[in-house]
N, C-alpha and C positions, 0 to 999 in steps of 0.2 A: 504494500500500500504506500503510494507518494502523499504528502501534501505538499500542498503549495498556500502561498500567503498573500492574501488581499487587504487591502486598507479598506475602512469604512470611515463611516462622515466624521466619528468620533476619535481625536488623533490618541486619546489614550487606550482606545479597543481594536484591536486586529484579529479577524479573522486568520482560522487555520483551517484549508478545505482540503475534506479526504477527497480521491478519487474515486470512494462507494462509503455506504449509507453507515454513520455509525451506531445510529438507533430507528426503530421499527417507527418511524414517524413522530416521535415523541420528542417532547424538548426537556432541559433541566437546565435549572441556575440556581449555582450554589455560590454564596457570597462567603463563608470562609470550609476552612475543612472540617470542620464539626460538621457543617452541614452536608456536605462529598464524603459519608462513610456508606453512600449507595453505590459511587463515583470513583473505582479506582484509579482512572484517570485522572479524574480533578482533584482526590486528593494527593497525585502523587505533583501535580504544578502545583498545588497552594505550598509544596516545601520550597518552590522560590520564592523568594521572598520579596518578587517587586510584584505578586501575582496579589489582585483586589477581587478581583470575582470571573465564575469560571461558569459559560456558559456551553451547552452541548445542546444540538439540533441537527437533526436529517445529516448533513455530512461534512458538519465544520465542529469546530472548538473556537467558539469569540472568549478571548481576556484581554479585561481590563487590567491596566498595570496601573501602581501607585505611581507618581511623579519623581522618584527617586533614580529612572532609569527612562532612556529614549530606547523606543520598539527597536530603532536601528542599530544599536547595541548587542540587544539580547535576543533578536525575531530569530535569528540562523541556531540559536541554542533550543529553542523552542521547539522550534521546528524538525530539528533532528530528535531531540526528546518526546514530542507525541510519535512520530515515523518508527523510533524503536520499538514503544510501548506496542503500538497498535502490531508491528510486524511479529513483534514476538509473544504475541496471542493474550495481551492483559485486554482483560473486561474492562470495556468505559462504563459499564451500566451492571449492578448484579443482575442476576434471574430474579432473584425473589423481592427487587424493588419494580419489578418492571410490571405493569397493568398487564389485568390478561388480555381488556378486551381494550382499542383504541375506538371510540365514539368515532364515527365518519359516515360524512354524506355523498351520493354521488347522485347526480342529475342527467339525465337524457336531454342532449341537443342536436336536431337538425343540420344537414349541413348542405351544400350547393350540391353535393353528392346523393341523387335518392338510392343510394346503394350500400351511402355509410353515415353511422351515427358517433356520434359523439360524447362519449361518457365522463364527465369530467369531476373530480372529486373535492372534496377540500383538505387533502393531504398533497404537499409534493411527494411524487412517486419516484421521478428518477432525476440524474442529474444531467443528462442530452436524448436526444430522441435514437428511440429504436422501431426500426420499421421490418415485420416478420409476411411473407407472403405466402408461405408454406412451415406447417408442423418441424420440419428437417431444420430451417433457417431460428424456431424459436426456443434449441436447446440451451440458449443462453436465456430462456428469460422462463422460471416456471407458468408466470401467471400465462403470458400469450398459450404457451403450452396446453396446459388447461382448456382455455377458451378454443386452439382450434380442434379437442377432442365435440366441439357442439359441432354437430352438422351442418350448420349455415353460416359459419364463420369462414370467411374467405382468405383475409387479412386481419392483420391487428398493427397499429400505430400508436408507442408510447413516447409522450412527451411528458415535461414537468409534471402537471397537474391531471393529466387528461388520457383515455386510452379514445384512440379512432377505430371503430370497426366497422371492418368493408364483409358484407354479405352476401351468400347467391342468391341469384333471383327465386329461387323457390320456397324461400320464405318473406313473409311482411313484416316490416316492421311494429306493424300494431301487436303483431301473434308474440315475435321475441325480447322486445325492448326490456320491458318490465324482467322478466328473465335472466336478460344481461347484464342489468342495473346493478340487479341483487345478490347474483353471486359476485360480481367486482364487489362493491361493498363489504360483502360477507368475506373476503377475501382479503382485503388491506384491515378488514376490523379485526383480523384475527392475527393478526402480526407478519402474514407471509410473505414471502420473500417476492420480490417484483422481476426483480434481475440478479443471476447471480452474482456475488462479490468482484470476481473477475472478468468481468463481461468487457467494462472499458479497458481493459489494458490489449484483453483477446483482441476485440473489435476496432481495436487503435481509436477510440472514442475518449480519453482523456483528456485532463485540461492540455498537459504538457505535448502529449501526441496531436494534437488538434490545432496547439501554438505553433510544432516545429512544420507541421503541414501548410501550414498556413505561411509562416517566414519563407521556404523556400519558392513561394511561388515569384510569377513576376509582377510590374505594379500595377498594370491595367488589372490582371484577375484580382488580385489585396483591393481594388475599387469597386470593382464588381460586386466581391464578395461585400464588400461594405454597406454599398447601396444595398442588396439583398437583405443584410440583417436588419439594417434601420428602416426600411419603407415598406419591404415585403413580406417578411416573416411574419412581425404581428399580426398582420392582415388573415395571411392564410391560416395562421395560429389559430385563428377565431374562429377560422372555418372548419378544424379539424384535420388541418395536413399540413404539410412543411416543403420549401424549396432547398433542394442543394446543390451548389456549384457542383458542378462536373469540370467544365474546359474551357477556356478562349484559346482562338484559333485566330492571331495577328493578322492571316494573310488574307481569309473570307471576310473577318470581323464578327465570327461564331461566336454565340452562347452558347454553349450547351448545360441543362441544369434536368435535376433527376427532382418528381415529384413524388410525394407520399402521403400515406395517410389517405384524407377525404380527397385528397385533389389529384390523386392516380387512378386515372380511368373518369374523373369526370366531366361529364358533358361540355360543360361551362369552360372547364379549364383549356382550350383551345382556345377558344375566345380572351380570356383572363391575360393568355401569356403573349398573345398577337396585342388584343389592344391596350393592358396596362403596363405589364412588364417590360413586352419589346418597345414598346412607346416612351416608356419612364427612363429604359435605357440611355435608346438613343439619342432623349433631350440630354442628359445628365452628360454623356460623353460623347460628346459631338464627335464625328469622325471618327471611332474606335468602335461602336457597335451597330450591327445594321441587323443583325439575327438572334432570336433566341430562341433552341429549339430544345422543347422536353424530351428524354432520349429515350423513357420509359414511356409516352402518349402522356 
C-alpha cells in the first residue's frame, strides 16, 4: 500500500491518502490517544508529539499538528510511518469497535441511456472509476461480481458514489430497479468489500500510476485531458458514465476517447460527442483539434 500527501485549506491539517479503502465506509476522530484505544493507528501517531488530533475516513488519515513543527518538516516521516504500519498488516480500526451494520441509502436515477440506471448511494465507494462488461473482466471487484450473477445485468460502472448498470433488453426496468437498489444497499450496509484491496495497483489505477501516465504524455493530450476533466466529466458524471482519453493523433488532429458507464452504447451519445464535445474542443484549441471519435461507439 502507497500513500501519498495532499494539503487541504487548513495549513495545520494534511491529509494522508491510501491507494485502497482503510475503513468499511466509516469515519473516526480521535482528539488525543485515550480516545484511539479502538485506533491502533492513531494511537501509535499520537506518540509524536507535534500530533493534535487524528482523523480516519474511507482512504486517508487527516492530522492536525500543534504549531510546534511545519508539515514540511515532518510530512516524509509521517508518511513513511502510516506506509509501514499499514504494509505490515497493523489494524487502523479493531473488529470489535467497528458497527456491524453501516446505515446507507441508495436511490435509482435515470439516465440518457434507456438501457442503464443509475444507482447512486450516500457512501463513497471507491476511489476512481471501474468499468466491468463481462463477469471475467469483474474478478477485481466482488460487488460487480455478484450483480452480473442476475441475469439482466449486462455491465456494471463504478465511480465514487455511484454504481451504473447497463441491462439487456429483456428485462424492464420497472420489473428490476427496486431489486437492484436493494441488494446494493444491502450490500455496502453490511460492510462488503467493493473492490479488492489491490485492484489499483493490478489495474494501474492509482494516484501515483495515473500521475506518471499522465507526465509522460505530450502537451496538447495534458490539455485535452484537462478540458475533459473540468467541462466534461461532471457532466457525464451526472448522467451515469465517464469519458477517457485514449489518443491525439498531431497529424489528422484525432481525439480518440473510450466511453463508459450510461454513455457506452447510448443513443444520444453520438450526438453529445459530434455537437458538444467535438465542438467545445475545437473552440478551446483552435487549430489542434478537428475530430473526436468514441473508439468503443
Amino acid at each position: 500500500m502507497k500513500i501519498s500527501i495532499k494539503e487541504t485549506n487548513n495549513p495545520t491539517i494534511l491529509k494522508f491518502e491510501a491507494d485502497s479503502f482503510l475503513t468499511n465506509h466509516e469515519s473516526f476522530e480521535f482528539n488525543n490517544i485515550d480516545e484511539a484505544k479502538s485506533s491502533p493507528l492513531a494511537q501509535q501517531l499520537f506518540y509524536l508529539p507535534f500530533v493534535k488530533k487524528v482523523y480516519i475516513s474511507g482512504n486517508f488519515v487527516a492530522i492536525e499538528r500543534y504549531n510546534i513543527v511545519e508539515w514540511v518538516d515532518v510530512q516524509d516521516e509521517v508518511t513513511e510511518q502510516i506506509q509501514d504500519f499499514l504494509n505490515n498488516d497493523g489494524k487502523v480500526i479493531s473488529e470489535d469497535s467497528k458497527s456491524k451494520k453501516i446505515p446507507v441509502t441508495v436511490y435509482a436515477e435515470s439516465t440518457p441511456n434507456p438501457s442503464a440506471m443509475k444507482f447512486v448511494a450516500n457512501k463513497k465507494l471507491v476511489n476512481t472509476t471501474y468499468d466491468f462488461t463481462s463477469i471475467d473482466e469483474a474478478k477485481f471487484s466482488p460487488l460487480a461480481t455478484q450483480l452480473f450473477h442476475l441475469p439482466f445485468v449486462k455491465g456494471v460502472f463504478i465511480d465514487e458514489n455511484y454504481i451504473s448498470i447497463t441491462k439487456y433488453d429483456v428485462a424492464k426496468w420497472d420489473d428490476i430497479t427496486m431489486e437492484i437498489r436493494e441488494f446494493i444497499r444491502n450490500y455496502i450496509e453490511n460492510g462488503n468489500e467493493i473492490v479488492i484491496s489491490n485492484a489499483p495497483e493490478v489495474l494501474k489505477k492509482t494516484s501515483e500510476q495515473l500521475d506518471n501516465k499522465y507526465e509522460v504524455l505530450d502537451d496538447i493530450s495534458k490539455e485535452i485531458i484537462n478540458i475533459l476533466e473540468e467541462y466534461v466529466k461532471p457532466a457525464v458524471a451526472s448522467d451515469g458514465g465517464n469519458i477517457q482519453f485514449e489518443s491525439y493523433n498531431p497529424e489528422n488532429k484525432t481525439v480518440k476517447v473510450i466511453l463508459q458507464g450510461a454513455c457506452s452504447g447510448c443513443p444520444s451519445s453520438t450526438y453529445t460527442l459530434k455537437s458538444g464535445i467535438e465542438n467545445m474542443l475545437r473552440e478551446m484549441m483552435k487549430g489542434k483539434v478537428e475530430l473526436v471519435e468514441a473508439i468503443n461507439g
